[in-house]
TIBA-583816 format. One record per residue (C-alpha): chain; residue in three letters; x, y, z. Coordinates in Angstrom, 2 decimals. Each point is the difference from the previous one (the first is absolute). Layout:
// TIBA-583816
{c=A	r=ALA	u=X	v=Y	w=Z} $
...
// end
This chain:
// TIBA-583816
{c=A	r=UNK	u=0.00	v=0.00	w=0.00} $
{c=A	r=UNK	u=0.54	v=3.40	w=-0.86} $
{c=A	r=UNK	u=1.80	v=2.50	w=2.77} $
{c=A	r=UNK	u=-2.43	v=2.37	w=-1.68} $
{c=A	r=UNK	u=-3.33	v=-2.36	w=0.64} $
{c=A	r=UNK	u=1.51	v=-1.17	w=3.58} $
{c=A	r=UNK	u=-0.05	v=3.72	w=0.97} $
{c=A	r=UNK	u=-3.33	v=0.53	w=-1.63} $
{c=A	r=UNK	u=-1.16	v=-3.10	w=2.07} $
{c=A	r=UNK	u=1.40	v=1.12	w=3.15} $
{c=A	r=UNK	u=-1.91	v=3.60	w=-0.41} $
{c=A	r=UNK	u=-3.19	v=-1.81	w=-0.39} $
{c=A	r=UNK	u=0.32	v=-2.26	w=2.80} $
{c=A	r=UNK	u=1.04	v=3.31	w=2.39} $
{c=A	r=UNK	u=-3.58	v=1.45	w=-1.43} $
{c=A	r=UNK	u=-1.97	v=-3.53	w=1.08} $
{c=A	r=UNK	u=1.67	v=0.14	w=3.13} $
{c=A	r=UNK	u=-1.56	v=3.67	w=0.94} $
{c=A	r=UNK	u=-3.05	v=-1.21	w=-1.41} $
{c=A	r=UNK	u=-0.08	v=-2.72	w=2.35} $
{c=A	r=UNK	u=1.28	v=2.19	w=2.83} $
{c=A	r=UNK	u=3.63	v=-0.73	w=0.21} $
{c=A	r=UNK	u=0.35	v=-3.49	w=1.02} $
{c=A	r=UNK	u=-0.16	v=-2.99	w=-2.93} $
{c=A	r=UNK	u=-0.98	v=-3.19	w=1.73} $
{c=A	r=UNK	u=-1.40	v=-3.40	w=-2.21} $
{c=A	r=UNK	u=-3.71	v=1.58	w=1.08} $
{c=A	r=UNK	u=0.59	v=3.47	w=-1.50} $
{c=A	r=UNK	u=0.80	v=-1.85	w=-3.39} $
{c=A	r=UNK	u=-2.67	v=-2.39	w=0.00} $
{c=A	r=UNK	u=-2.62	v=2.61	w=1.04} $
{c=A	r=UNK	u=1.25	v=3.54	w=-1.24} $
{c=A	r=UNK	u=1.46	v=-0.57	w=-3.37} $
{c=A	r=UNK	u=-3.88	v=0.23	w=-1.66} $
{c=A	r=UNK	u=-0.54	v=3.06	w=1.79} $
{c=A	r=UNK	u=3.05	v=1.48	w=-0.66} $
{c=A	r=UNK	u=-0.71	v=-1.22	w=-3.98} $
{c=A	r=UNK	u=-2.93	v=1.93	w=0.12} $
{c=A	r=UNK	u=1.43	v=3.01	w=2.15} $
{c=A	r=UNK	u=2.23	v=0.28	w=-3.23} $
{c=A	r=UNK	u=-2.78	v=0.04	w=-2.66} $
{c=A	r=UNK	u=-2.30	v=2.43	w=2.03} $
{c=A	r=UNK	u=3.29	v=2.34	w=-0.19} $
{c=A	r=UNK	u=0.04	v=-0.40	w=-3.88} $
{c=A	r=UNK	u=2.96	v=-2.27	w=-0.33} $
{c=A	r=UNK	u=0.79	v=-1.06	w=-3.43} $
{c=A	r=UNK	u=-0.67	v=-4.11	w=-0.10} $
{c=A	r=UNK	u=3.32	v=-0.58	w=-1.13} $
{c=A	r=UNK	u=1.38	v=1.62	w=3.25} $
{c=A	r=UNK	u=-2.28	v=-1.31	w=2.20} $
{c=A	r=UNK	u=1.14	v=-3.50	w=-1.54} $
{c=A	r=UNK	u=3.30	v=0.92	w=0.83} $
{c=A	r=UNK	u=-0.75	v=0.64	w=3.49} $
{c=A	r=UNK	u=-1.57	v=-3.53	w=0.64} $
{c=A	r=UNK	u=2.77	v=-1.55	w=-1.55} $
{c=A	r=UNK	u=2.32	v=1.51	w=2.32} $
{c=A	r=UNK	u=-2.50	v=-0.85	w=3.00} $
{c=A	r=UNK	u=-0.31	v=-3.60	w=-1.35} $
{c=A	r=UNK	u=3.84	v=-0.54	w=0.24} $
{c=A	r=UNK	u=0.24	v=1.34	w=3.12} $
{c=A	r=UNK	u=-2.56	v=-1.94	w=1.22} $
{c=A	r=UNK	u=1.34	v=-3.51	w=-0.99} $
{c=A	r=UNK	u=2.36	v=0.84	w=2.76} $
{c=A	r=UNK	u=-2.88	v=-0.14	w=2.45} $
{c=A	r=UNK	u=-1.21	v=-3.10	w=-1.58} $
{c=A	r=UNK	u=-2.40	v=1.62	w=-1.40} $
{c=A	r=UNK	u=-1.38	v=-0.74	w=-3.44} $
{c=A	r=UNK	u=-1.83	v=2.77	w=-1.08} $
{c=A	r=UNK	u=-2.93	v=-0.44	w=-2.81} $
{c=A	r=UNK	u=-2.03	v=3.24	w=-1.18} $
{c=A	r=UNK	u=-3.26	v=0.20	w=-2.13} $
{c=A	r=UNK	u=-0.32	v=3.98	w=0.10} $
{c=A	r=UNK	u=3.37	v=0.78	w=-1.89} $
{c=A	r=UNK	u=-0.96	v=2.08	w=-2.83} $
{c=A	r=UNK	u=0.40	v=-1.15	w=-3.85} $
{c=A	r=UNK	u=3.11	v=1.67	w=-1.68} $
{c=A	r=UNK	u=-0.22	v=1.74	w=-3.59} $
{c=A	r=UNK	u=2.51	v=-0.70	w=-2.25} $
{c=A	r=UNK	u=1.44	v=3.51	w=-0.86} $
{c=A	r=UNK	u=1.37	v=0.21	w=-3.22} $
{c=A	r=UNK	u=3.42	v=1.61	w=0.64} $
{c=A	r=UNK	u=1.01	v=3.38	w=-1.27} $
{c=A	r=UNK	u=3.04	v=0.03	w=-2.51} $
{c=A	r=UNK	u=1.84	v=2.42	w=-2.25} $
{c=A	r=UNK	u=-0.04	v=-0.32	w=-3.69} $
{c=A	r=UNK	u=3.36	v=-1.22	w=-1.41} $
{c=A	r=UNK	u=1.50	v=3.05	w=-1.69} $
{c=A	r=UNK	u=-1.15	v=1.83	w=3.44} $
{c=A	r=UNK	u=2.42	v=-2.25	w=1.77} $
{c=A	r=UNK	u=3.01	v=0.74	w=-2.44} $
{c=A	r=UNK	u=-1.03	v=3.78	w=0.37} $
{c=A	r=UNK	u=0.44	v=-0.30	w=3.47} $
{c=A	r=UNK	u=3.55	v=-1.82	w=0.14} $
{c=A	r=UNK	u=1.42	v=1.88	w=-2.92} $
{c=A	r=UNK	u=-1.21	v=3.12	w=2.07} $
{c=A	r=UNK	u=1.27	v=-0.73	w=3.14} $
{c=A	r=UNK	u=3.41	v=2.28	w=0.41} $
{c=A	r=UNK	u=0.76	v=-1.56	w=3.48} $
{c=A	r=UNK	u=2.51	v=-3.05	w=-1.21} $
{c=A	r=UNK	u=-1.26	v=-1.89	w=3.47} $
{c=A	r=UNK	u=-3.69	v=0.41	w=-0.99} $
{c=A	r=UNK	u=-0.18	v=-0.40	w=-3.24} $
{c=A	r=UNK	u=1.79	v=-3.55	w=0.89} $
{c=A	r=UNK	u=-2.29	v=-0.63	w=2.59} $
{c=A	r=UNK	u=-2.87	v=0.90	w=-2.06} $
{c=A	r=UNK	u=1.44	v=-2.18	w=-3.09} $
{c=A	r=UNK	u=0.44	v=-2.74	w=2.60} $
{c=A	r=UNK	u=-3.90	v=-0.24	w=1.46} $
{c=A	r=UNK	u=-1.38	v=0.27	w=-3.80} $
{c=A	r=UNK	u=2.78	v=-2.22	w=-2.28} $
{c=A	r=UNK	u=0.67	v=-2.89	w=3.24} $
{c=A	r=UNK	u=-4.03	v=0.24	w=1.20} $
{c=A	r=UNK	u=1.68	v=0.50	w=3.37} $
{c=A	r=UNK	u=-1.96	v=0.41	w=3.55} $
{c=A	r=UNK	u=1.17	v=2.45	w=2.03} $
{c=A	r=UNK	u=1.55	v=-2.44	w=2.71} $
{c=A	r=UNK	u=1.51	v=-1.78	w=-2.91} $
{c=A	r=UNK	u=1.73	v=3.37	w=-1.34} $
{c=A	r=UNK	u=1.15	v=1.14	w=3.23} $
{c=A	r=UNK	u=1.58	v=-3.43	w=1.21} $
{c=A	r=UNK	u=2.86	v=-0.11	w=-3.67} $
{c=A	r=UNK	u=3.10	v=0.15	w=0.79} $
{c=A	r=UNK	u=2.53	v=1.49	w=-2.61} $
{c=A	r=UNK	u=1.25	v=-3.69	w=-0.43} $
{c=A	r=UNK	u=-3.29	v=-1.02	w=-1.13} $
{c=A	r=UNK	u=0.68	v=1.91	w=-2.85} $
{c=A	r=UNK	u=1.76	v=-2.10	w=-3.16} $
{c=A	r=UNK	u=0.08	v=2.74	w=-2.53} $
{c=A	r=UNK	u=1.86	v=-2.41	w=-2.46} $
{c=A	r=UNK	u=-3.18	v=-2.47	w=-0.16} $
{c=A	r=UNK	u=-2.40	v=3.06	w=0.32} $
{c=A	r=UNK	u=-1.77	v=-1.67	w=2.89} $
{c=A	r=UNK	u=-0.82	v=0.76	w=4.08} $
{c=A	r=UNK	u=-0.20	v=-2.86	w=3.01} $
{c=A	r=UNK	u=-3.85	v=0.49	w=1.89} $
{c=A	r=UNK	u=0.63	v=-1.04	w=3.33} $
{c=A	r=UNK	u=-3.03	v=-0.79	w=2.33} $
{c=A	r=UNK	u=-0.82	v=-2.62	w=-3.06} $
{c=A	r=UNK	u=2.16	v=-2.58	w=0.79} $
{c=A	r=UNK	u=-2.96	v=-2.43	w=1.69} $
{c=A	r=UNK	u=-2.77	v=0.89	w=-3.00} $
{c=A	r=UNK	u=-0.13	v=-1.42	w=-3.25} $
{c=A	r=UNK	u=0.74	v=3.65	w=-1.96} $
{c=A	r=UNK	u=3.54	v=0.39	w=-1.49} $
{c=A	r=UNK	u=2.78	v=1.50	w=2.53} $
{c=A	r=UNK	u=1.82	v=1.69	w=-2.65} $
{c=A	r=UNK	u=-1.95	v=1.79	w=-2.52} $
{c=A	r=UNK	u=0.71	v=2.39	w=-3.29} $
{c=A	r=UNK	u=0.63	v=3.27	w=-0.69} $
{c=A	r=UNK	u=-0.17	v=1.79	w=-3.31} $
{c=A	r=UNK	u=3.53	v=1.55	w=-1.28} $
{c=A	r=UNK	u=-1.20	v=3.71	w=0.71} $
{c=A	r=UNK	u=-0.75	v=-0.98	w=3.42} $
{c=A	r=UNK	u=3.52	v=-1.88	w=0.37} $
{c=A	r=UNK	u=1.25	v=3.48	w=-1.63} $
{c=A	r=UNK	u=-1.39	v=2.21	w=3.27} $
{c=A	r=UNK	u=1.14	v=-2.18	w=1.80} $
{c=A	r=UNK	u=3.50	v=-0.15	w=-0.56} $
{c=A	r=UNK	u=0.19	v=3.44	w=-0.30} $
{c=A	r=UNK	u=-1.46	v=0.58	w=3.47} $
{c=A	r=UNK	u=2.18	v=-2.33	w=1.39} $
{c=A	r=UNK	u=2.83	v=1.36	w=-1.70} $
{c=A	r=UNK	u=-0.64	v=3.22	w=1.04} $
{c=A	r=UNK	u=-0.73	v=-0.57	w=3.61} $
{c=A	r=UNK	u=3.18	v=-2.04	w=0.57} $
{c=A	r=UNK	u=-1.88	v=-3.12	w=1.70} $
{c=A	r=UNK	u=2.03	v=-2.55	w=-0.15} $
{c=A	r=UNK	u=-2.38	v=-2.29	w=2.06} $
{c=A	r=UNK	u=-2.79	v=-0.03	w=2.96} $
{c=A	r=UNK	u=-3.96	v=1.72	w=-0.88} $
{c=A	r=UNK	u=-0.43	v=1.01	w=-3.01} $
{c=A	r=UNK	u=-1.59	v=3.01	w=1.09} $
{c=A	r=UNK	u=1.63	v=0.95	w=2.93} $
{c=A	r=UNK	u=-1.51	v=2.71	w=2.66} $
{c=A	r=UNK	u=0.49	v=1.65	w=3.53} $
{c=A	r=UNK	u=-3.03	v=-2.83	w=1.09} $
{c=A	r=UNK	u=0.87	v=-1.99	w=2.97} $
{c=A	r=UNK	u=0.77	v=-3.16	w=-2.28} $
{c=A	r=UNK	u=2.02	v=2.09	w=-2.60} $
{c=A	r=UNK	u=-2.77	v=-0.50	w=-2.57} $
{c=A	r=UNK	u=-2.33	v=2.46	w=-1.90} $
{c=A	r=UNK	u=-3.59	v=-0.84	w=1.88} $
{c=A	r=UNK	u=-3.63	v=-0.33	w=-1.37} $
{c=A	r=UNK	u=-0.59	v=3.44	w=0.24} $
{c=A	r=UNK	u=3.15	v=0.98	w=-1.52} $
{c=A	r=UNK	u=-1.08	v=-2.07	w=-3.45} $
{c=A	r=UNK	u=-3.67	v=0.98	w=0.49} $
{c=A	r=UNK	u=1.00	v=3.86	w=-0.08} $
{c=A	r=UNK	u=2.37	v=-0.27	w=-2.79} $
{c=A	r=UNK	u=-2.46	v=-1.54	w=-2.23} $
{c=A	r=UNK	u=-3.00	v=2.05	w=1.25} $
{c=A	r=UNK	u=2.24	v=3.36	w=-0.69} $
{c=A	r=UNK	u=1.23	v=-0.47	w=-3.12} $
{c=A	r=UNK	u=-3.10	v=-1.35	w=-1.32} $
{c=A	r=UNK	u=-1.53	v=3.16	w=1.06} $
{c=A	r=UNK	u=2.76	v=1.52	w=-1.74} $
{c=A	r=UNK	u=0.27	v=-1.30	w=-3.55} $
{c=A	r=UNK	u=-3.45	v=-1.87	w=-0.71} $
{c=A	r=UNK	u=-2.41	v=2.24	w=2.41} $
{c=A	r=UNK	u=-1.76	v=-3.01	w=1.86} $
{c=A	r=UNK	u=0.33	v=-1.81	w=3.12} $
{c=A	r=UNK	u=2.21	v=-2.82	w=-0.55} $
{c=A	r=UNK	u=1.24	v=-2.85	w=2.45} $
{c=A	r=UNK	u=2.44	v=-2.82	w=-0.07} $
{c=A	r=UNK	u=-3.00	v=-2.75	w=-0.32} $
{c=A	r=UNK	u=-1.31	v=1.81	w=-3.28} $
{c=A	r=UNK	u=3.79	v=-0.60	w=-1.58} $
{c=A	r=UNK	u=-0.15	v=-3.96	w=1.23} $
{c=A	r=UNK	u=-3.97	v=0.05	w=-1.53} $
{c=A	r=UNK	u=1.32	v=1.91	w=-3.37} $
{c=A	r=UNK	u=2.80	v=-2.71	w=-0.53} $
{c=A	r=UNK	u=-2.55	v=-2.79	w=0.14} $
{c=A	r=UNK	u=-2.62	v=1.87	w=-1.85} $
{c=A	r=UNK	u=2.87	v=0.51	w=-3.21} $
{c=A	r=UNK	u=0.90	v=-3.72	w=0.78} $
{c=A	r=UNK	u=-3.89	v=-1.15	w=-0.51} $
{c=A	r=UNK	u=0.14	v=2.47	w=-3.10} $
{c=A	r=UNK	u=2.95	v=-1.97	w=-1.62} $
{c=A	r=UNK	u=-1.83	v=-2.83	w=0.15} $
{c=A	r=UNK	u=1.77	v=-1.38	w=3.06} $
{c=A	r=UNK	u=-2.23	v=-2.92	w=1.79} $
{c=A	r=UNK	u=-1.28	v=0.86	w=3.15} $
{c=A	r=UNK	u=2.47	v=-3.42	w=1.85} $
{c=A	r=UNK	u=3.27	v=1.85	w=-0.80} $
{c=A	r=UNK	u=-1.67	v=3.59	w=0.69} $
{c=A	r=UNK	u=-0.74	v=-1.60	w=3.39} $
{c=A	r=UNK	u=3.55	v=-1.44	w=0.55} $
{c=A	r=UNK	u=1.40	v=3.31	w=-0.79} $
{c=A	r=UNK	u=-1.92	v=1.77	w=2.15} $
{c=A	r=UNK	u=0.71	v=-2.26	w=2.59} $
{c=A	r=UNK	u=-3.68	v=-0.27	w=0.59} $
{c=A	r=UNK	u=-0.87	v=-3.78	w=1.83} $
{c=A	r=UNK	u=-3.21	v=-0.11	w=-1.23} $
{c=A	r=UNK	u=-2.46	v=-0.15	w=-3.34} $
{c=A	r=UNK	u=-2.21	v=1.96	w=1.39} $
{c=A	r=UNK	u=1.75	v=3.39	w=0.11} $
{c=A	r=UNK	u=1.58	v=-0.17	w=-3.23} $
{c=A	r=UNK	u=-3.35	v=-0.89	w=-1.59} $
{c=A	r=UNK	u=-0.60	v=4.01	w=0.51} $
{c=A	r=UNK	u=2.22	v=0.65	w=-2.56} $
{c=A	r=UNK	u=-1.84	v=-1.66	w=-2.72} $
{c=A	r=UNK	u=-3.00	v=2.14	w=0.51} $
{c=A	r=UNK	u=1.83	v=2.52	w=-0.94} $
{c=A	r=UNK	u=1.07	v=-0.69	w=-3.02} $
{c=A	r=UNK	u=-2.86	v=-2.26	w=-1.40} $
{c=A	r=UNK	u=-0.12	v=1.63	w=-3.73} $
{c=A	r=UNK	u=3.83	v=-0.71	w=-0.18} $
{c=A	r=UNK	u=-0.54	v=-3.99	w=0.67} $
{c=A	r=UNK	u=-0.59	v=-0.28	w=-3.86} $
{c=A	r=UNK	u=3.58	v=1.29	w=-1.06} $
{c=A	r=UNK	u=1.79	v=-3.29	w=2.28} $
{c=A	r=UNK	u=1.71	v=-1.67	w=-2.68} $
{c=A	r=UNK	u=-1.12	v=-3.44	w=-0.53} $
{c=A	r=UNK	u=2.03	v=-2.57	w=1.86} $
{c=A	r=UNK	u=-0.12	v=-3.36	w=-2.29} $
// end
């Protein structure tokens, strides 16, 4: 699990334990967690959060012996996620003056990279000769470890390297606590310089959706979109597809 989702987990389970007056006991799960379900849609929750926070009860729980089973948890919609069109994305990186951004930027979009994923490479996880990056936090899934980059990505990146003199250790170093550029450093560069050059809102997920809505449109199938992604199941790559339904006719045959 995530450090990101543990955190989120432990925030929720500080909230249930107000709700339940500051003590968790195997009683308070078994008896509370409905009312504290429905405490959450009364406040206008989104289902998808309020999901979240069950999960993070139901885990918790377990270590109670408790095994919880809810009927009230609302039904999720399947949001179709926002992306950038592709010459938007090449706007943006060709725009980008910052050398660090713009590799950071071509990194997310060309690699499909989560945030965790981009802020955990090392400058030895770069090979520049065989254009290509090592994903940790992949090594127990079935998605590749190392994955490809184009040549004008493996450009930026040589010249950023090059030009700030690492030699090994992050690949985008900071002042942070662990030496390494955080969440909100990569959410504010892409947010600000997608204010900058295309005039929109812009966040690191819409770069990882935009690579696997131009895979979908090359007539990539939806298995290899998934293992690129890094995405364990069907379900959430099937997203994609909707998408892009008129394009399904341009696939090349494959007999």
């Amino acid at each position: 699990m995530r450090a990101r989702t543990l955190h989120t987990y432990a925030w929720w389970i500080t909230k249930f334990s107000e709700f339940c007056g500051g003590a968790l006991t195997k009683e308070c799960f078994e008896k509370k967690t409905h009312e504290f379900i429905e405490h959450l849609k009364r406040e206008g929750y989104a289902p998808s959060t309020i999901r979240t926070a069950y999960a993070a009860i139901k885990m918790y729980a377990e270590g109670y012996g408790v095994n919880l089973r809810l009927t009230n948890l609302p039904p999720v919609e399947e949001k179709i996620p926002d992306y950038l069109e592709e010459e938007e994305v090449k706007k943006l990186i060709d725009g980008t003056l910052c050398l660090c951004s713009k590799a950071i930027i071509a990194l997310l979009y060309d690699c499909a990279l989560r945030v965790g994923e981009l802020i955990e490479l090392n400058v030895e996880d770069v090979d520049l000769k065989d254009r290509t990056i090592f994903v940790r936090g992949r090594e127990k899934s079935r998605s590749p470890q190392r994955l490809p980059m184009s040549e004008k990505t493996a450009e930026i990146l040589e010249r950023y390297i090059k030009e700030s003199g690492l030699e090994s250790g992050p690949l985008f170093p900071s002042s942070s606590s662990n030496g390494r550029i955080t969440n909100y450093g990569v959410y504010c560069v892409v947010r600000s310089w997608g204010e900058y050059i295309l005039g929109k809102k812009v966040n690191p997920r819409m770069l990882r959706h935009t690579a696997a809505v131009v895979l979908r449109r090359r007539g990539v199938d939806m298995e290899s979109i998934r293992d690129f992604l890094g995405l364990k199941t069907d379900a959430t790559t099937r997203r994609y597809a909707r998408l892009v339904p008129t394009e399904l006719k341009n696939i090349p045959p494959r007999l």
